[in-house]
C-alpha positions as CSV (number, residue, x, y, z in Angstrom):
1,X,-12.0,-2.7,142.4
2,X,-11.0,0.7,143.8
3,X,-10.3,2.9,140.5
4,X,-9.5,6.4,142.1
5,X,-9.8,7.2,146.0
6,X,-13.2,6.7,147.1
7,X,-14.6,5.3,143.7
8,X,-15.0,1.3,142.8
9,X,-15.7,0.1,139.6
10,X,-18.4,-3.3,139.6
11,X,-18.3,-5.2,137.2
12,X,-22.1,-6.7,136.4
13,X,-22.5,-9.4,134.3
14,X,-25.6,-10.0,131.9
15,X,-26.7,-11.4,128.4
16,X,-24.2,-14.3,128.3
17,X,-21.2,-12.2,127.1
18,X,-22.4,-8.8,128.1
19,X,-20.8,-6.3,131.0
20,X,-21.9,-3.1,132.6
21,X,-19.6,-1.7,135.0
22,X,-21.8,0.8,138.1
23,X,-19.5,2.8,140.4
24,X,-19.6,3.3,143.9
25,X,-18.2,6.3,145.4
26,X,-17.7,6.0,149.3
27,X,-16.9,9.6,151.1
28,X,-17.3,10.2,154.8
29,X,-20.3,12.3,154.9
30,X,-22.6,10.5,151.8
31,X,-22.0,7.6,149.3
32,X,-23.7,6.9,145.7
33,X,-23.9,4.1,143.6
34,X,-23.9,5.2,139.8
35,X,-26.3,2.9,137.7
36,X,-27.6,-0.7,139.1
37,X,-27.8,-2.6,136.0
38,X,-30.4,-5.2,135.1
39,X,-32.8,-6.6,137.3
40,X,-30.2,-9.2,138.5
41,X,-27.1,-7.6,138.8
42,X,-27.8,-6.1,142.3
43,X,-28.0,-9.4,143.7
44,X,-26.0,-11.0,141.7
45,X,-22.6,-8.7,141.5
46,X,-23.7,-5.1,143.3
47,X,-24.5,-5.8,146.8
48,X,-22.5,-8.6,147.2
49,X,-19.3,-6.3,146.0
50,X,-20.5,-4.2,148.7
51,X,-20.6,-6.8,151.2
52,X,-16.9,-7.6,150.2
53,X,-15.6,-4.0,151.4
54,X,-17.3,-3.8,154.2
55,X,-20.0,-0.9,153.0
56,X,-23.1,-1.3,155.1
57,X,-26.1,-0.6,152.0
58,X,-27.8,1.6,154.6
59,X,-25.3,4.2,154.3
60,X,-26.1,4.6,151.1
61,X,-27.4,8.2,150.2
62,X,-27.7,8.2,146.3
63,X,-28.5,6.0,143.6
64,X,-27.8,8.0,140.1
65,X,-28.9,6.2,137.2
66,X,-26.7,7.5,134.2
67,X,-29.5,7.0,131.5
68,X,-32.5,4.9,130.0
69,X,-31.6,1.9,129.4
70,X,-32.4,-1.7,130.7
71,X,-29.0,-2.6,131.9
72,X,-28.3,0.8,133.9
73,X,-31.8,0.9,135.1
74,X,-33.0,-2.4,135.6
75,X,-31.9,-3.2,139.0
76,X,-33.6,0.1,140.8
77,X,-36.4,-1.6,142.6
78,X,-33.9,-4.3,144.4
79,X,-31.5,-1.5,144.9
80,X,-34.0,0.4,146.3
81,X,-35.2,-2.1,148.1
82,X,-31.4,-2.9,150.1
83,X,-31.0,0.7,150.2
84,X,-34.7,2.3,150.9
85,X,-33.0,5.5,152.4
86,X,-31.3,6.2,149.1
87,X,-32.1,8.6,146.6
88,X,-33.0,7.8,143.4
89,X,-31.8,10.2,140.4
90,X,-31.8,10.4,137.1
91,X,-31.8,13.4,135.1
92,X,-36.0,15.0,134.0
93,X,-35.3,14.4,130.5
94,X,-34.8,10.7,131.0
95,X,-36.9,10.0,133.8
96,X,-40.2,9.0,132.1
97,X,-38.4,6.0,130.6
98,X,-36.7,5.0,133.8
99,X,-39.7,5.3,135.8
100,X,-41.7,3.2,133.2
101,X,-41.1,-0.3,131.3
102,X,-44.3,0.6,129.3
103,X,-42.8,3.4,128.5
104,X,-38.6,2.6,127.6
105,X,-40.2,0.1,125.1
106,X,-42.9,2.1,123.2
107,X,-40.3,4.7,122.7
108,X,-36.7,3.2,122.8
109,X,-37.3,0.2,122.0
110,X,-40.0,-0.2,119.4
111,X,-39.3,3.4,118.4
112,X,-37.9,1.8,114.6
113,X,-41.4,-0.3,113.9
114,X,-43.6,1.3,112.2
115,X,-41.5,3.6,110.3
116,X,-38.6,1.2,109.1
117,X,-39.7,-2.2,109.8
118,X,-37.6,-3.2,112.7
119,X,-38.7,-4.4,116.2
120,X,-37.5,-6.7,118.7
121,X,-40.6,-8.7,118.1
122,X,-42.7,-9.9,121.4
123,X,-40.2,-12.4,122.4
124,X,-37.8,-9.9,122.7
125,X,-39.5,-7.5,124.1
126,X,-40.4,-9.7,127.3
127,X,-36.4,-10.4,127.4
128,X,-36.0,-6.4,127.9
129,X,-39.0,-6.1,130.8
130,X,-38.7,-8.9,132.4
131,X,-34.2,-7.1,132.9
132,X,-36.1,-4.5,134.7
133,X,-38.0,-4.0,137.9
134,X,-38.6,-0.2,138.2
135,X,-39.9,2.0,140.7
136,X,-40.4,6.0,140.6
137,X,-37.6,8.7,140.8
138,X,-36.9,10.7,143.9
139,X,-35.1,13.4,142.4
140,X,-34.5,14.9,138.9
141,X,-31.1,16.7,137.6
142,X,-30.8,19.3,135.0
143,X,-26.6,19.1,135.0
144,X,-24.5,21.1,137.1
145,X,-25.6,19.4,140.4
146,X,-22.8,18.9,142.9
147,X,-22.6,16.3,145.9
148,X,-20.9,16.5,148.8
149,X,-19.3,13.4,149.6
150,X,-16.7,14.4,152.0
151,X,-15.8,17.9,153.4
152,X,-13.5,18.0,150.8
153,X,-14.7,15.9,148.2
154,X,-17.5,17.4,145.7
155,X,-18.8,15.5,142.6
156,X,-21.1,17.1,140.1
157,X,-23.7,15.5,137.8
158,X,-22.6,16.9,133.7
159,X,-25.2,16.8,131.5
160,X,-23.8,14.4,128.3
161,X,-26.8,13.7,125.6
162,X,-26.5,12.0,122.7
163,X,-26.9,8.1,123.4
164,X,-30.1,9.6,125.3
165,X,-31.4,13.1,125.5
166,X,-31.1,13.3,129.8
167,X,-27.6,10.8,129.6
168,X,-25.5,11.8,132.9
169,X,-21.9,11.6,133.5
170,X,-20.5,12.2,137.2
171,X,-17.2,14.4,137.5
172,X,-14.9,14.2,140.1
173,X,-12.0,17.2,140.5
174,X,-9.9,15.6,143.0
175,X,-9.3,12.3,140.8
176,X,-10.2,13.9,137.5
177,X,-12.2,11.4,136.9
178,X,-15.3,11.6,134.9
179,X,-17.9,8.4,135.5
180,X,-19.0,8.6,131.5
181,X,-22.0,5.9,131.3
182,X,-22.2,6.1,127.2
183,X,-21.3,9.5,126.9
184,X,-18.6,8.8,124.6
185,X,-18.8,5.3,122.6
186,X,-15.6,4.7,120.6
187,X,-16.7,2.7,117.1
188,X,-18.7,-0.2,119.0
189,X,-19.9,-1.7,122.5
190,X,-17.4,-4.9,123.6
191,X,-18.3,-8.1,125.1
192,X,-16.9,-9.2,128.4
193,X,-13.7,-10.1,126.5
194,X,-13.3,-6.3,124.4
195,X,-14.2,-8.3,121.4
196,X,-17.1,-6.1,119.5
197,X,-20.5,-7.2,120.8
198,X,-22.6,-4.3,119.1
199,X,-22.5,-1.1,117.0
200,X,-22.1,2.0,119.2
201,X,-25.9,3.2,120.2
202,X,-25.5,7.4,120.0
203,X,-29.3,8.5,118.5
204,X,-29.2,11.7,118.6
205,X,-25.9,13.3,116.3
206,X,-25.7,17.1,116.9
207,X,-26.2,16.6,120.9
208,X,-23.3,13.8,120.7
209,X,-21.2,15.5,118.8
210,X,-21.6,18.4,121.0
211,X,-20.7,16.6,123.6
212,X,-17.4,15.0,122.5
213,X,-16.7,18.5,122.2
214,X,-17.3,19.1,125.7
215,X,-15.5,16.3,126.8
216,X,-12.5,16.7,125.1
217,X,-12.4,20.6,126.7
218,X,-12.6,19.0,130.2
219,X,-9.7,18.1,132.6
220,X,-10.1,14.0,132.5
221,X,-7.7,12.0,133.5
222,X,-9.5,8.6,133.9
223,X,-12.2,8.3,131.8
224,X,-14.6,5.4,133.6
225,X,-17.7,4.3,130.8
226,X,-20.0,2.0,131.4
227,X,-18.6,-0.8,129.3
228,X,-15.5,-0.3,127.9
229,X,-12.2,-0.2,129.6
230,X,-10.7,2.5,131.8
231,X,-8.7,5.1,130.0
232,X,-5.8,7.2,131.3
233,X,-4.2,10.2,130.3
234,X,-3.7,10.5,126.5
235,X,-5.9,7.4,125.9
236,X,-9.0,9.9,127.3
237,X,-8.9,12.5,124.3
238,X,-7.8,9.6,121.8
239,X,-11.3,7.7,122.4
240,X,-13.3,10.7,122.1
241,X,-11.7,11.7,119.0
242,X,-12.2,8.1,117.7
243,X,-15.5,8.2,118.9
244,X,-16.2,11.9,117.2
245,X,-14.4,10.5,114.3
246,X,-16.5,7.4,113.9
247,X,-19.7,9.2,113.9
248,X,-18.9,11.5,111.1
249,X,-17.5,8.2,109.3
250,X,-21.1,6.7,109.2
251,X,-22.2,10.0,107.9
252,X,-20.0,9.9,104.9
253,X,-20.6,6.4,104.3
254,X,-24.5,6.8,104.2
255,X,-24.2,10.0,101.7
256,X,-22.2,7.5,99.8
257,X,-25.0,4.7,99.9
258,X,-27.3,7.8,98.7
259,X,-25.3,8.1,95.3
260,X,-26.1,4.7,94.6
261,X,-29.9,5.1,94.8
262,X,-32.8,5.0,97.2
263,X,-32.7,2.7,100.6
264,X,-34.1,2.0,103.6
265,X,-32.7,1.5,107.2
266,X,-32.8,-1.7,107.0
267,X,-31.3,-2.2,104.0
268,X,-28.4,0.6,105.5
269,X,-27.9,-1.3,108.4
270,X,-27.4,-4.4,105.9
271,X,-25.2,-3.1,103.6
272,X,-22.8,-0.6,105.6
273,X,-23.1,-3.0,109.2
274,X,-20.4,-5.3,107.9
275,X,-18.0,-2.6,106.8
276,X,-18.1,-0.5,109.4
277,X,-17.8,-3.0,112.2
278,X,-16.7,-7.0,113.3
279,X,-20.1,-7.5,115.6
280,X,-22.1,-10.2,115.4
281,X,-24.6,-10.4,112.4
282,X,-27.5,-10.9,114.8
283,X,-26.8,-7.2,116.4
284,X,-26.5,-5.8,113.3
285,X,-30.2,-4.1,113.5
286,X,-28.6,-2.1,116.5
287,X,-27.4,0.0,114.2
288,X,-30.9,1.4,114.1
289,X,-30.2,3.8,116.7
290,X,-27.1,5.4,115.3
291,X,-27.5,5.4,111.9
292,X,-31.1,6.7,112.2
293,X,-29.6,9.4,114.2
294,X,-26.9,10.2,111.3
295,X,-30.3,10.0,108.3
296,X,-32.1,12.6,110.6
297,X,-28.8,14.8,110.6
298,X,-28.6,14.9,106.9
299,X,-32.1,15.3,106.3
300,X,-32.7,18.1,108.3
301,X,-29.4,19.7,106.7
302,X,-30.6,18.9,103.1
303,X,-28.4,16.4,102.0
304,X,-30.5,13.9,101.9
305,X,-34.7,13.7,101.2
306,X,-37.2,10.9,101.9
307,X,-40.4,9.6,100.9
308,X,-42.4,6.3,101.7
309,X,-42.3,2.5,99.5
310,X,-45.1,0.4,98.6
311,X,-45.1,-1.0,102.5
312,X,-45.0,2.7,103.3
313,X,-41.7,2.5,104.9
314,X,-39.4,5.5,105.1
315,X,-36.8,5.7,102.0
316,X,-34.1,8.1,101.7
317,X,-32.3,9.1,98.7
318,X,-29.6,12.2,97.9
319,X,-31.7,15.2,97.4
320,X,-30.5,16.1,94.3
């Protein structure tokens, strides 16, 4: 659906219960397509939305892929391959993993293994390549790139770490509309129906935090994210505060776990996961990426030491 003039929200379907919504943004002069999903959704939801308005694919001039992750990257090879005159972006701190399925897995997704015990195992990771069919970047952003889309219509890339460290959000002036991907991630990730499908995935927790700051000093009106829904006028600065808020929240929660004696991520994710969200038991261990992020935080400031157990896993404890 049309969201703002010249931008459409997709809605792609994957997982079951799972959404990702891409945006298209149609000007006279030059088009792009923020994020193609997984492997399936361009043929499943993106080009046939396309087909439905009347956009011709070959008039497509960019393809901006937000950040790493299967279901914002995993459709760039069919994309590419309906739209071969497109431009693929993504921003150079990101673009290793988005060129690579070898290399999104060894370090997003099996990044927890060998220090804390937690993996997707083989099955899963065969679920998570076989969601992806990659091919290499065109071009590479460092933030502050604008677009012309129209004579009068400019977007510009904002650089928004945090969930990754090259994440992208695409500003638009004339609409105020900022395209967030996971910039900002509220206190979990919904299913198709809002309910809570996962814990929010931030990793890395100064960058986030530093840029829920930045948002919140920005002129948004509609704040478009990548899976939850659209927020207008005072909802924008209420789910960045919330999403701010929630961060720090885990923090506290884990200094508490610390004054209780030595644990492990796992045994984190098992004992705060229930309190601090309604999510499935079974994405529990997604927590890993958050609350890893929120350890390394406290570490580094002192709060918190570790060492390694008898299965020389990390363990952290309160430092003094």
């Amino acid at each position: 659906m049309e969201i703002a003039p010249g931008i459409h929200q997709i809605n792609c379907r994957f997982g079951g219960t799972r959404m990702v919504f891409c945006y298209l943004l149609i000007g006279e002069q030059a088009s792009m397509l923020i994020d193609t999903g997984c492997a399936h959704n361009p043929a499943q939801d993106i080009l046939p939305y396309m087909e439905s308005i009347g956009f011709d694919p070959a008039r497509l001039t960019y393809i901006l892929i937000t950040h790493s992750d299967l279901d914002h990257q995993g459709g760039n090879l069919p994309m590419k391959q309906a739209a071969p005159q497109a431009l693929l972006a993504c921003h150079n701190l990101d673009r290793p993993w988005i060129e690579s399925a070898d290399a999104i897995i060894a370090g997003r997704y099996a990044q927890f293994e060998q220090d804390h015990g937690i993996g997707y195992g083989d099955e899963g990771k065969a679920g998570i390549r076989a969601d992806m069919q990659l091919v290499p970047v065109d071009l590479t952003l460092e933030g502050g790139e604008q677009f012309r889309l129209s004579t009068d219509w400019v977007v510009e890339a904002v650089h928004t770490p945090g969930h990754t460290w090259g994440h992208t959000a695409v500003y638009d002036p004339r609409s105020r509309t900022l395209i967030a991907g996971e910039a900002t991630m509220g206190t979990h990730i919904p299913n198709d129906d809002w309910s809570p499908a996962m814990p929010p995935t931030y990793c890395y927790v100064d960058t986030y935090l530093n840029t829920q700051d930045r948002l919140a000093n920005m002129d948004i009106e509609l704040l478009a994210s990548a899976h939850w829904p659209l927020q207008r006028g005072s909802e924008v600065q209420a789910f960045i505060r919330e999403s701010r808020n929630y961060c720090l929240h885990v923090e506290r929660k884990l200094l508490e776990l610390a004054g209780q004696g030595a644990f492990t991520l796992r045994e984190a994710i098992d004992r705060l996961g229930p309190e601090l969200g309604d999510w499935p038991p079974a994405t529990n261990q997604d927590f890993s990426y958050g609350m890893l992020g929120n350890l390394n935080r406290l570490t580094q400031r002192g709060l918190l030491r570790t060492s390694r157990n008898a299965d020389n896993l990390i363990v952290w404890s309160a430092a003094s």
